[in-house]
N, C-alpha and C positions, 0 to 999 in steps of 0.2 A: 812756345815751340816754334819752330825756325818753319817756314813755309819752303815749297818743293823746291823752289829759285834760288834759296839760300844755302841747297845742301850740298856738300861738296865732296861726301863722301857717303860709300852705302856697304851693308855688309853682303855676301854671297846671297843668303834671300832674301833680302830687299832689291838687290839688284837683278836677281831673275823676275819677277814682280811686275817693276820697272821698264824691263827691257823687253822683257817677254823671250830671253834667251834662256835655253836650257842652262840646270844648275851643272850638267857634263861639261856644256859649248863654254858657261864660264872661265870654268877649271882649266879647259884648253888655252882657251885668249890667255890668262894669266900666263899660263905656261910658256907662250910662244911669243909672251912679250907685247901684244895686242892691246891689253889694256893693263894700267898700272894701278899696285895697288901698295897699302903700309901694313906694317902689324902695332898694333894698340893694343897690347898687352897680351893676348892669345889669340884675336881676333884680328882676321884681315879684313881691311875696308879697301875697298875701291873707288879710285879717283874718277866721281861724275865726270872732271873734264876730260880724261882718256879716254872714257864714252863716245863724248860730244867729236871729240877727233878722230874717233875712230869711225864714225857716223860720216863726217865728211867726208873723209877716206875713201870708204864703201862707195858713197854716192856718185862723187869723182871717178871710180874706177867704174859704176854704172854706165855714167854718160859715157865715158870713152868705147865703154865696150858698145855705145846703142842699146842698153837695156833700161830705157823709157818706160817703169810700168804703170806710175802713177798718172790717177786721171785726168791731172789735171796739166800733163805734158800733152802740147802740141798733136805729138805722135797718136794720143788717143783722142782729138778734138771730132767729134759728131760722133765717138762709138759707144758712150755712155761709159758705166764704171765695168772696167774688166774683172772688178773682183766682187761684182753681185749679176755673173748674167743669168737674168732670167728669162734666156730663149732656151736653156736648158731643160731635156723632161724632165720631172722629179722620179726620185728614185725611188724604185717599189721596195719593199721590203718584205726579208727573207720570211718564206714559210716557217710556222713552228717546227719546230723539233731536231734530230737530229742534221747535222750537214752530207 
C-alpha cells in the first residue's frame, strides 16, 4: 500500500477526511474550478496537488489580507495559542428539560 506522500489522488470521502472540508464545500470547489479532479470509471478523484495549490493560494491571500492566525506568526509572539485560550470561563450547562 502506497503511504500518504505517495498519494496523488483521493475520492470525495477520503478527501473530506483529509482535509476536514465539508462533503458540500467539496462539491462547490469542484464546481467553481477550485480544485481539479478526473473520472475513473464512475468515480471522481481529486488531484492531492490542486489541494496543495490551492492551500497556498489560501495562505497567500491570508498574509496579504493581515490574517496571521497561526501561533506561531510573529503577530501572536508572547500571546500563547489563540485557538486554546483558557482565560475563557467554561460554559455552564443548560438546565434539564424543556427550552
Amino acid at each position: 500500500m502506497a503511504s500518504d506522500s505517495d498519494v496523488i489522488t483521493a475520492t470525495i470521502s477520503r478527501s473530506r477526511e483529509i482535509s476536514g472540508i465539508s462533503r458540500s464545500r467539496i462539491y462547490e470547489m469542484l464546481a467553481a474550478g477550485e480544485l481539479e479532479w478526473v473520472h475513473v470509471g464512475a468515480r471522481r478523484l481529486i488531484l492531492i496537488d490542486s489541494y496543495r495549490r490551492l492551500l497556498v493560494k489560501l495562505k497567500a491571500a491570508d498574509a496579504e489580507a493581515g490574517n496571521r492566525r497561526h501561533p506561531a506568526d510573529p503577530a501572536h509572539a508572547g500571546r500563547g495559542d489563540p485557538c486554546r485560550d483558557t482565560t475563557a470561563p467554561p460554559q455552564r450547562a443548560l438546565p434539564p428539560g424543556p427550552i
